[in-house]
C-alpha positions in Angstrom: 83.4 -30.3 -89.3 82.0 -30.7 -92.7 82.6 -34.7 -92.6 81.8 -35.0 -89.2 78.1 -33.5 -90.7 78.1 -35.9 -92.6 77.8 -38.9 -90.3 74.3 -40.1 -90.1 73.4 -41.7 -86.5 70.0 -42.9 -86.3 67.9 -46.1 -85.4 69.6 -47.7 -88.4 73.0 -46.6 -88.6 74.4 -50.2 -87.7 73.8 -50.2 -91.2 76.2 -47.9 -92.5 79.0 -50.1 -92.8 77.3 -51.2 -95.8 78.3 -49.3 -99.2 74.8 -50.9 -100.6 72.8 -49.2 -97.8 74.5 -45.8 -97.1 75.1 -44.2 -100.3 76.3 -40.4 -100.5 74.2 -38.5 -97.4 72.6 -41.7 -96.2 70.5 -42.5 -99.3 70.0 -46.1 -99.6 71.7 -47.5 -103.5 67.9 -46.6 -105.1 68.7 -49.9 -107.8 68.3 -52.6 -104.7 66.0 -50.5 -102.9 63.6 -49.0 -105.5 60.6 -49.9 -103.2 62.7 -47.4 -100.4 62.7 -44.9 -103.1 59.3 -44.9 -104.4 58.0 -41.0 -104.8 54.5 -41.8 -102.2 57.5 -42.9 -99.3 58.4 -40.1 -97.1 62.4 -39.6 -96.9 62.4 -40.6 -92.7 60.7 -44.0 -93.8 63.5 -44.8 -97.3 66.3 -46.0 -94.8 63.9 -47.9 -92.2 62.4 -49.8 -95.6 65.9 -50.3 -96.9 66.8 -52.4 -93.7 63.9 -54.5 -93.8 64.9 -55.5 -97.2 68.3 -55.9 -96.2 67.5 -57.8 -93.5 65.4 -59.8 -94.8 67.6 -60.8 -97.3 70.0 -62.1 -94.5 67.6 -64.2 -93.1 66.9 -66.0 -96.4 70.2 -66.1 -97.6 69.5 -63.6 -100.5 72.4 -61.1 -99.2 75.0 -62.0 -101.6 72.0 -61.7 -104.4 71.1 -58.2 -103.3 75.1 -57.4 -103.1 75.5 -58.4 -107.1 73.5 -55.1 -108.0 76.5 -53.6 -106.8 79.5 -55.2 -106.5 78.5 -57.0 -109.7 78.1 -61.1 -110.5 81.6 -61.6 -108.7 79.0 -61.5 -105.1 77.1 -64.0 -106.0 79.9 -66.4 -104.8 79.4 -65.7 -101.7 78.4 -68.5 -99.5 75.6 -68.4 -97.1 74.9 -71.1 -95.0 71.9 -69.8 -92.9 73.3 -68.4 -89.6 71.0 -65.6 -89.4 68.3 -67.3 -89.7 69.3 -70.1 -87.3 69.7 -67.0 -84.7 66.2 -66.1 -85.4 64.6 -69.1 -84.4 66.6 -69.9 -81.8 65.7 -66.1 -79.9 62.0 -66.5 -81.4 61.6 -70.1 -79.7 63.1 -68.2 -76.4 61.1 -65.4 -76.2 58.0 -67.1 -76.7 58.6 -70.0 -74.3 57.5 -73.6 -74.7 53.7 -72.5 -74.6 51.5 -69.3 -74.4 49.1 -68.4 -72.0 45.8 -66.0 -71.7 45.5 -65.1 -68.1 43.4 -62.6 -66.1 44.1 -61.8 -62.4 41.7 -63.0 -60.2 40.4 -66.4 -62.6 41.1 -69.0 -60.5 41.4 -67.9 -57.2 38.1 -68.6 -56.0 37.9 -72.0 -54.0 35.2 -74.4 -54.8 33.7 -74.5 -51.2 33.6 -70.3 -51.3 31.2 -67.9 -51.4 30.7 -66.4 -55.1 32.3 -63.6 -55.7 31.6 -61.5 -58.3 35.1 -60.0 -59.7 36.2 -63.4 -59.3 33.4 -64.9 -61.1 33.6 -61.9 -64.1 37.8 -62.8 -64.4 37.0 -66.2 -64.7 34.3 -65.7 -67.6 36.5 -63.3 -69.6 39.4 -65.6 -69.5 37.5 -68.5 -70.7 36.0 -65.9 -73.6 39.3 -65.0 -74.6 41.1 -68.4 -74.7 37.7 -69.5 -76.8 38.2 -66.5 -79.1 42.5 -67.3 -79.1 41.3 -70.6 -80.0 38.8 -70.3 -82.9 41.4 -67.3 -84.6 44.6 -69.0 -84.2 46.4 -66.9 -81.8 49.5 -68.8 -81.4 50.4 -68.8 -85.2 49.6 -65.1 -85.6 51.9 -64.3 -82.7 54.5 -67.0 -84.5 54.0 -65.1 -87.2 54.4 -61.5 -86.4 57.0 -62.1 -83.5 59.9 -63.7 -86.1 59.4 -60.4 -88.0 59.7 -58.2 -85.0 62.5 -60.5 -83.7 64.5 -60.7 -87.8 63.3 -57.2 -88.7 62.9 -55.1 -85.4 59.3 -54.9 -85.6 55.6 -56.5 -85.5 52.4 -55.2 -86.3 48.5 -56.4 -85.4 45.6 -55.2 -87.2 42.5 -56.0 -85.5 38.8 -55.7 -86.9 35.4 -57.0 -85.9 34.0 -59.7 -88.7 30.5 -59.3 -88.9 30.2 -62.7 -90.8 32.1 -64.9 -88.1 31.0 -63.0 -85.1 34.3 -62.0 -83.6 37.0 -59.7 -83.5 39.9 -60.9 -85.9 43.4 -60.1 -85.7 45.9 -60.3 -88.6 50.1 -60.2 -88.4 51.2 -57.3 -91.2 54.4 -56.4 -92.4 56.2 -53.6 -90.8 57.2 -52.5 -94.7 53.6 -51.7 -95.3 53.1 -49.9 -91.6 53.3 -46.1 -91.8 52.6 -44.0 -88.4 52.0 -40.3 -88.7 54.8 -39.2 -85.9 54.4 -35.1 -85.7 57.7 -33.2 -84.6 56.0 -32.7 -81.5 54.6 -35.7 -81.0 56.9 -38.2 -78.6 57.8 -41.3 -80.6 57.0 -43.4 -77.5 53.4 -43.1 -77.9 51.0 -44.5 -79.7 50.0 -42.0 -82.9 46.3 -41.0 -83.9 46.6 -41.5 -87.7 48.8 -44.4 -89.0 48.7 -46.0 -92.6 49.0 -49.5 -94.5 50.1 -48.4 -98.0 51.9 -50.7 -100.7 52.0 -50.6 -104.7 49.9 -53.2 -106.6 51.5 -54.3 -109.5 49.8 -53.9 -112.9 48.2 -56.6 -114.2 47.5 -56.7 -118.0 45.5 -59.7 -118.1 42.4 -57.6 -116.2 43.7 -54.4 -117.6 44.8 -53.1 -114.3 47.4 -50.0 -114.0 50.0 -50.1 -111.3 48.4 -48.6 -108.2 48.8 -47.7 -104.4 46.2 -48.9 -102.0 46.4 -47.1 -98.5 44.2 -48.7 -95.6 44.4 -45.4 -92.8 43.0 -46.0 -89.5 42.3 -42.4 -87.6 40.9 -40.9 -84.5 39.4 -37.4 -85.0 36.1 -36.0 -83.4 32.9 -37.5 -84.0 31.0 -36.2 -86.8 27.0 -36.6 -88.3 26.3 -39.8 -89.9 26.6 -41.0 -92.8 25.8 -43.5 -95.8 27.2 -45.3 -98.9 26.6 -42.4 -102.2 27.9 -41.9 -105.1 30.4 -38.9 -106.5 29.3 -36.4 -109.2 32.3 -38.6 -111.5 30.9 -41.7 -110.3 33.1 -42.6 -107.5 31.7 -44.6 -104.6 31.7 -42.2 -101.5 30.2 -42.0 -98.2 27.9 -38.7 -97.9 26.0 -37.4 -94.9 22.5 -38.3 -93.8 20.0 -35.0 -93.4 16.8 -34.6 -92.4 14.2 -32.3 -92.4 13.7 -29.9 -89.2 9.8 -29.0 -90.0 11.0 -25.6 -91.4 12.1 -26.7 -94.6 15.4 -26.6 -93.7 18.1 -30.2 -93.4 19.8 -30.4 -90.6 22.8 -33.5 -90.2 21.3 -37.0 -88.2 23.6 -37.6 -85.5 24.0 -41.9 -84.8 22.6 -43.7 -82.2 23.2 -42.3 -79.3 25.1 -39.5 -80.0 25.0 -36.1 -77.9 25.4 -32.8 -79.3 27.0 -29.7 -77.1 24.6 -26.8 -78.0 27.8 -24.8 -77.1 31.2 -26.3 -78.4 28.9 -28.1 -81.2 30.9 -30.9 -80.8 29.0 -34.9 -80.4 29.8 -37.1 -77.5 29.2 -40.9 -77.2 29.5 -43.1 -74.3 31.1 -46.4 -75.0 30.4 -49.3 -73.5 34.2 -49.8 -71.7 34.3 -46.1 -70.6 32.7 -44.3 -67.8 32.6 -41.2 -68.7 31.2 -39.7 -72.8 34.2 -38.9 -75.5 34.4 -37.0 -78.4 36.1 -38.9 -80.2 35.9 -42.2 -82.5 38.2 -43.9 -85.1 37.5 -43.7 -88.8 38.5 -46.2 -91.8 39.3 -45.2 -95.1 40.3 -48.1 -98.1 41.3 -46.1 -100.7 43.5 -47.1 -104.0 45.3 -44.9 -106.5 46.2 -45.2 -110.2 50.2 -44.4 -110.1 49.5 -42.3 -113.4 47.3 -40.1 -111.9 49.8 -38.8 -109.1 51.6 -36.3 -110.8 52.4 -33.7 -108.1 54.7 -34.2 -104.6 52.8 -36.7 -102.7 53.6 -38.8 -99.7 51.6 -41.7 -98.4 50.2 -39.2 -95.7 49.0 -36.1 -98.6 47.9 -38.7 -101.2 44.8 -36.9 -102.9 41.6 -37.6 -102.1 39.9 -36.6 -105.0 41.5 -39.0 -107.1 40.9 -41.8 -104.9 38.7 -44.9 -105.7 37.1 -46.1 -102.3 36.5 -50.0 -101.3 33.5 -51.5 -100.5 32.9 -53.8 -97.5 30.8 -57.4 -98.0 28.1 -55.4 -96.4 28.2 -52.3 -98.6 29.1 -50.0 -96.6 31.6 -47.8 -98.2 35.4 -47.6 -96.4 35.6 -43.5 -96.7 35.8 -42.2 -93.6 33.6 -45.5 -92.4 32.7 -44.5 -88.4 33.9 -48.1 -86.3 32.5 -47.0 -83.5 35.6 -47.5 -80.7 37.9 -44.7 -79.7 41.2 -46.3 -80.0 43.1 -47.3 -83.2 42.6 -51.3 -83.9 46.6 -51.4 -84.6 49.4 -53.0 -81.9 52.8 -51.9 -83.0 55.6 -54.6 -81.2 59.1 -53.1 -81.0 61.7 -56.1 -80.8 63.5 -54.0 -78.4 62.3 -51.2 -75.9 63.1 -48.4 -78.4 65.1 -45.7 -76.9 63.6 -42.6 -75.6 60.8 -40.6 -77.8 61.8 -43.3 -80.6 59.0 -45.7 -82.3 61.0 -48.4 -83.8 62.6 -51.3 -82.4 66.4 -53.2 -83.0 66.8 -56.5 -84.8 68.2 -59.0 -83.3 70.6 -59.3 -86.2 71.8 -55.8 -85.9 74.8 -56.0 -83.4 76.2 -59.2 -85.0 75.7 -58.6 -88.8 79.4 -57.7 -89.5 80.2 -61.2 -88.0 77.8 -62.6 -90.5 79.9 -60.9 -93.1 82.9 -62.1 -92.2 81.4 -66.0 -91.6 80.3 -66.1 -94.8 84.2 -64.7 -96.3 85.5 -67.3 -93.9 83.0 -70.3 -95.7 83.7 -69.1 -98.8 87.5 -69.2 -98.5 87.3 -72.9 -96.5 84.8 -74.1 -100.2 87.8 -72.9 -102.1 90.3 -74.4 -99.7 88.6 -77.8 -99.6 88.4 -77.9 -103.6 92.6 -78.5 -103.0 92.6 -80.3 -100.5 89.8 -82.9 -102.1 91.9 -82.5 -105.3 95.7 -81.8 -104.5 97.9 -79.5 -106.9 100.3 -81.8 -108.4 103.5 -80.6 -109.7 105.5 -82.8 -112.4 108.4 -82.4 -114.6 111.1 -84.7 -116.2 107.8 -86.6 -118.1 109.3 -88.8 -121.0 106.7 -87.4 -123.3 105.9 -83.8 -122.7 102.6 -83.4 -124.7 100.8 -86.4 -122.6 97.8 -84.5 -120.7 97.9 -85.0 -117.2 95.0 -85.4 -115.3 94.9 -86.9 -110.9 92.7 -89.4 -110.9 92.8 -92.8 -109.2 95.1 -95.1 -110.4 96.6 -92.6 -113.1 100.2 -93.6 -113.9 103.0 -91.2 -115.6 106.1 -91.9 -116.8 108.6 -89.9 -115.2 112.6 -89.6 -117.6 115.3 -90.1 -114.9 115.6 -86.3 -113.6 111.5 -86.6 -113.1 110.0 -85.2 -110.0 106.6 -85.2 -109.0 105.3 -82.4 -106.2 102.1 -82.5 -104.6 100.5 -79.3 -102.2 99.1 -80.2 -99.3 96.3 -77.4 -98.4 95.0 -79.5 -95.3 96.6 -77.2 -92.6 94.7 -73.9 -94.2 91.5 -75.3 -94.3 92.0 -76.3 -90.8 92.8 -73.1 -89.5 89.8 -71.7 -91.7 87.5 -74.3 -90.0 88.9 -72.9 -86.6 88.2 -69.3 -87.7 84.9 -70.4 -88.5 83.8 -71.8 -85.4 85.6 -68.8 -83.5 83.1 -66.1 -85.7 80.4 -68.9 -84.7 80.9 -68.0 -81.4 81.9 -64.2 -81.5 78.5 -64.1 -82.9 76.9 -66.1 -79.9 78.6 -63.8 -77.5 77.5 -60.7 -79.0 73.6 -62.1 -79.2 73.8 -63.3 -75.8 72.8 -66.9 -76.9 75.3 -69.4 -75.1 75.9 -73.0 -76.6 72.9 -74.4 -74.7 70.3 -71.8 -76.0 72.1 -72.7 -79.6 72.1 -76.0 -78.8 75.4 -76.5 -80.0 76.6 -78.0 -76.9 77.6 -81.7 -76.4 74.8 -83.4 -73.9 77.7 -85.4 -72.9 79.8 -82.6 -72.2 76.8 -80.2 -70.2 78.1 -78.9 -66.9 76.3 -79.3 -63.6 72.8 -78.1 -63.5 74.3 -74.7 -61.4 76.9 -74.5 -63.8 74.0 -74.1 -66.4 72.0 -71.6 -64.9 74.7 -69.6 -64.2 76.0 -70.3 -68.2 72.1 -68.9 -69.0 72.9 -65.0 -67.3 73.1 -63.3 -70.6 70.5 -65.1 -72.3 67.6 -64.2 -68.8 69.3 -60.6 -69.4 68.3 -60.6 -73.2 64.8 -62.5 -72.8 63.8 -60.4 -70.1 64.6 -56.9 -71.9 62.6 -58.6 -74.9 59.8 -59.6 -72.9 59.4 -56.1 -71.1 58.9 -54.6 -74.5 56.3 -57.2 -75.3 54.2 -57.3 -72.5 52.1 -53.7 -72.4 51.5 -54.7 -76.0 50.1 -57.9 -75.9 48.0 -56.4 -72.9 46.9 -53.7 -75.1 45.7 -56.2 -78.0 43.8 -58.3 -75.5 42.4 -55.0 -74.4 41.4 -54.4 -77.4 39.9 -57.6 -78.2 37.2 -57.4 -75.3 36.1 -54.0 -76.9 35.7 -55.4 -80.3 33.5 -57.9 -78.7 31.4 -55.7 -76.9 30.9 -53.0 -80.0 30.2 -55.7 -82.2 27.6 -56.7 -79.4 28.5 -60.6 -79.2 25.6 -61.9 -76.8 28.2 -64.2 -75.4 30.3 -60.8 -73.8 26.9 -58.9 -72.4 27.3 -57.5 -69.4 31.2 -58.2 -69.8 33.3 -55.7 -67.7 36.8 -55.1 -69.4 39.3 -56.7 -67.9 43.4 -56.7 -67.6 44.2 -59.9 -69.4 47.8 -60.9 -70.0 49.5 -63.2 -72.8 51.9 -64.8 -70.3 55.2 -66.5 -72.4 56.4 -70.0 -71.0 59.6 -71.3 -69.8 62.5 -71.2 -71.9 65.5 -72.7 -70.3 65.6 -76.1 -70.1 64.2 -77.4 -66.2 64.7 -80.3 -63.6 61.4 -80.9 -63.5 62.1 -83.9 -61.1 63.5 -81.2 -59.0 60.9 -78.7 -59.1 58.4 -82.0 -58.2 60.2 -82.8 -55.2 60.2 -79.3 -54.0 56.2 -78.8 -54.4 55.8 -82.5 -52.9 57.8 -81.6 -49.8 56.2 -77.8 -49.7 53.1 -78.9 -49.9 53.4 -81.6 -47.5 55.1 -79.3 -45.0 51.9 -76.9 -45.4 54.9 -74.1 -46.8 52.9 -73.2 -49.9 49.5 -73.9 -50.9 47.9 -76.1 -53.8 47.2 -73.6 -56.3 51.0 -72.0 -55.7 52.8 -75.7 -56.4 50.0 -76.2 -59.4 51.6 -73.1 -60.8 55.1 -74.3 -60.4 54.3 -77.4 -62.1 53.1 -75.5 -65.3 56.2 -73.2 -65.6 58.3 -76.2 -65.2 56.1 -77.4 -68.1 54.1 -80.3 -66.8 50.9 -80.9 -69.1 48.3 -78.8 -67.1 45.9 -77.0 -68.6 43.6 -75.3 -65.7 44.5 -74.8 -61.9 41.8 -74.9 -60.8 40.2 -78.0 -62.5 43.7 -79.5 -61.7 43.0 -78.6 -58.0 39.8 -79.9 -58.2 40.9 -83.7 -59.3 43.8 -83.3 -56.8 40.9 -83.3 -54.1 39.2 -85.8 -55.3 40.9 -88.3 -54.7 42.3 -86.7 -51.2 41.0 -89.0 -48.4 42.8 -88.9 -45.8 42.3 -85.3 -46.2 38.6 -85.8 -46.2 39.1 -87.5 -43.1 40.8 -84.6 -41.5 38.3 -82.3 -42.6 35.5 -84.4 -41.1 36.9 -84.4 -38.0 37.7 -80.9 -37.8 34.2 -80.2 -39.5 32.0 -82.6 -37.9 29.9 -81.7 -41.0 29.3 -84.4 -44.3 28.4 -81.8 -46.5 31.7 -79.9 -46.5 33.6 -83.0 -46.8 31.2 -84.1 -49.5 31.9 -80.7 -51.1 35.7 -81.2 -50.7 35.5 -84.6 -52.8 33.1 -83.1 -55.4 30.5 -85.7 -54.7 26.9 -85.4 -53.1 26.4 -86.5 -49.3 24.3 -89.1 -48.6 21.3 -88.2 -47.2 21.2 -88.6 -43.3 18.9 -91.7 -42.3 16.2 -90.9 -40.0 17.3 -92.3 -36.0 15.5 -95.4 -34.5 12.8 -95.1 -31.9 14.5 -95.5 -28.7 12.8 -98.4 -26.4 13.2 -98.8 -22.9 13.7 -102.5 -21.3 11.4 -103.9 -19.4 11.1 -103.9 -15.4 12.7 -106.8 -13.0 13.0 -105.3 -10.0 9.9 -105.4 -7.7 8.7 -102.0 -6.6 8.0 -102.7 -3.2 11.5 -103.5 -2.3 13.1 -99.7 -3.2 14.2 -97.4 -0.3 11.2 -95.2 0.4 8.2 -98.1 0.3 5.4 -98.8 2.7 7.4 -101.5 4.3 10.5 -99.3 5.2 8.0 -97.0 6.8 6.8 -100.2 8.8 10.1 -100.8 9.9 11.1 -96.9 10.9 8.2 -97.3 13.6 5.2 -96.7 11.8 5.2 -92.9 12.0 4.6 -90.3 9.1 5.9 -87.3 9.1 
């Protein structure tokens, strides 16, 4: 019982193989994790920061270096020839796709020749906002950048914030190392918290007389309080105080902010924000506060850091960041798990973690097949019977040694072991595959001239759709939520391009990432199409997942019709009407020309001859009726 209390099973306990990591009761080796043990990090964070180290370390081929500490200089032989990081980038290049998209349902649905609709017409405007915004903050390297740490370390974090200078919501990748939620025992893991920090030591810094210090950036929703301004401490400290006024009586009461309702009752404040419908109580405060390690002398953790002692930043503006009101009810922070973390659990898995044993023992095999190849370059040579027995011997081209008549000369041949080393190499190579769920085509380790049939291929891909689609599943609430997130920004930073902007559901949708027949996927829209089996917009679609350079469907649709004639021809007939056909082509009718004045031909027949004349009247006997 006592050593079966002694196991640790947790989110990182993958780890434990590893003497460095799991030390006696779990504590990570404190020498090549001292960050880990720093006295401000609470104890359920030391093993979570000693795997991103570790980790890390993999991925630049610094494990051996981090092993020396304890296994001393001996380690350091140990060669690493970047497989880790090799199965990084080939899962980050998957799970991303070829391309990345911003797309709101509805944008795009709306023919040309229909009548305007306004949800339509409102998807369609926030989409083009947001791939404007995507554009102008380089969306597609911050999501490069924070998806390779969630995919090498097992977690990704956002921070967004609204720039008052550039006049738009920015959004910024930060290392999970520095990310500290506030997870109460209560609390499930699963959701998101209402109080995380960004904490990390600062070095000192002699040259500007700097101490070593913490600085903690906390982001944290609590209920909505008086307003307040940039002041100044009793010790000088910059700190924001509340704003009074006087009520006529000679007494101060607290000025509430713009807009803000008191409850004569609770005495709480509400404030309706512009994305909700009904008033909240709540809002999310900012604090930018930085420490002097020398001045922590009690039992602190990055969540009880004093206040008293801190020293508060100051934004370009000058407002002060204590307790600095953003005005939004949510926290500006998008936490991406690699994996979908198990139940009432926060973090998410590495993509290293199931196969880092195999990385162990690929690079013992390398290291054992650059010894083996030293002998195998340079051959042992045995002699004996030399005629003079203090010459130095030394194999080298075109050496010659004089052998007495008993002489024999022996050479080792060490070929056969590296061979078999080689073998065992590629064999770990593709243990390892196995156990990611990357086949030889997702590696692409394959032969081209060797590649099965196209089924054959697909089928080959099974554990790799598995392993993309549980990756993707923990990915897309999350990029959902930032884009979320982003529209609000917008609208409390009051961007005159977003009024009257309704929030919308916008998605980041990943491309393709198995290799396509895209003059497959071409015949099937052409015949589909053709047939009248699926519309325009449906085979447009197809076309950009297969990965054909289209940007918009419906501008794509748009130069499809125009140049769709015989169409046109159809429609005129079926129509009857210019306009609409005009309409179809994108071009203006021409305008109808007035009709010609209808004349009649002259008379040649003479009058008098036609049925009913005087004459026939003559001829019937003279009598009128």
């Amino acid at each position: 019982m006592t050593r079966a209390k002694a196991v640790i099973i947790d989110a990182y306990s993958w780890l434990n193989y590893k003497p460095l990591y799991s030390e006696t009761r779990g504590v990570p080796y404190r020498r090549a994790f001292p960050e880990a043990a720093a006295t401000w990090v609470p104890p359920e964070d030391e093993r979570r920061l000693a795997a991103y180290k570790m980790l890390a370390a993999y991925d630049q081929n610094q494990a051996a270096e981090l092993a020396e500490l304890r296994d001393g200089p001996e380690a350091r032989d140990r060669r690493e020839f970047g497989d880790p990081s090799m199965f990084v980038d080939a899962i980050l290049a998957h799970v991303l796709g070829r391309e990345q998209q911003i797309t709101v349902p509805g944008a795009g649905d709306q023919a040309a020749d229909d009548a305007p609709d306004a949800e339509a017409a409102m998807a369609d405007r926030v989409q083009t906002l947001l791939r404007d915004w995507a554009e102008d903050e380089l969306l597609p390297m911050r999501v490069q950048q924070t998806e390779r740490k969630a995919v090498s370390l097992g977690d990704g974090v956002y921070r967004l914030a609204w720039d008052p200078a550039k006049q738009r919501a920015t959004v910024r990748s930060v290392d999970p190392g520095f990310y500290f939620p506030i997870i109460g025992e209560d609390d499930d893991g699963g959701e998101f918290p209402s109080r995380v920090h960004f904490c990390w030591e600062l070095p000192e810094d002699k040259r500007r007389d700097l101490k070593a210090r913490i600085r903690r950036i906390t982001y944290e929703l609590a209920p909505i309080g008086p307003a307040t301004a940039a002041g100044v401490s009793e010790d000088g400290r910059a700190i924001r105080a509340p704003l009074t006024t006087d009520d006529g009586d000679g007494n101060l009461m607290p000025v509430l902010g713009p807009g803000d309702l008191p409850d004569p009752e609770t005495g709480s404040i509400s404030r309706l924000y512009p994305w909700n419908d009904q008033p909240t109580t709540l809002t999310c405060y900012l604090t930018d506060a930085t420490w002097n390690l020398d001045d922590l002398k009690g039992d602190y953790d990055v969540d009880s850091l004093p206040l008293d002692k801190a020293s508060y930043a100051t934004r370009s503006d000058g407002e002060v960041l204590d307790h600095l009101d953003l005005l939004i009810d949510f926290l500006p922070v998008v936490h991406v798990p690699n994996t979908v973390p198990a139940a009432e659990e926060h973090w998410g898995q590495s993509s290293l973690a199931k196969v880092l044993q195999v990385f162990d023992e690929l690079a013992g095999s390398d290291t054992d097949s650059a010894r083996a190849s030293a002998t195998t370059g340079l051959p042992m040579v045995a002699v004996s019977g030399m005629a003079d027995s203090r010459t130095e011997l030394e194999v080298a081209p075109g050496a010659v040694w004089k052998l007495g008549e008993s002489g024999k000369l022996t050479s080792i041949d060490t070929s056969s072991a590296l061979r078999e080393l080689r073998e065992h190499v590629h064999d770990l190579s593709d243990r390892a595959a196995t156990i990611a769920r990357l086949p030889a085509v997702a590696l692409g380790t394959i032969d081209p001239s060797k590649a099965p049939s196209g089924y054959a291929l697909d089928i080959s891909l099974g554990p790799l759709d598995s392993l993309i689609g549980s990756m993707r599943l923990a990915r897309d609430h999350k990029y959902a939520l930032l884009l979320k997130f982003v529209q609000r920004l917008h609208l409390a930073g009051q961007h005159p391009d977003w009024a009257g902007i309704t929030v919308q559901p916008a998605k980041l949708v990943f491309g393709p990432y198995k290799p396509t027949d895209r003059a497959g996927i071409l015949e099937q829209v052409t015949v589909g199409v053709d047939k009248g089996v699926i519309s325009k917009e449906t085979a447009i679609r197809m076309l950009m997942e297969a990965g054909f350079p289209i940007e918009d469907v419906e501008e794509e649709l748009e130069r499809i019709d125009a140049r769709s004639f015989a169409a046109a021809r159809d429609l005129a007939d079926a129509l009857g009407n210019p306009d609409e056909v005009a309409a179809f082509l994108g071009r203006q009718a021409p305008d109808a020309p007035e009709p010609p004045t209808v004349v009649l031909p002259p008379a040649t027949v003479d009058p008098t001859a036609l049925p009913g004349t005087e004459d026939d009247d003559e001829q019937a006997g003279g009598n009128t009726p």
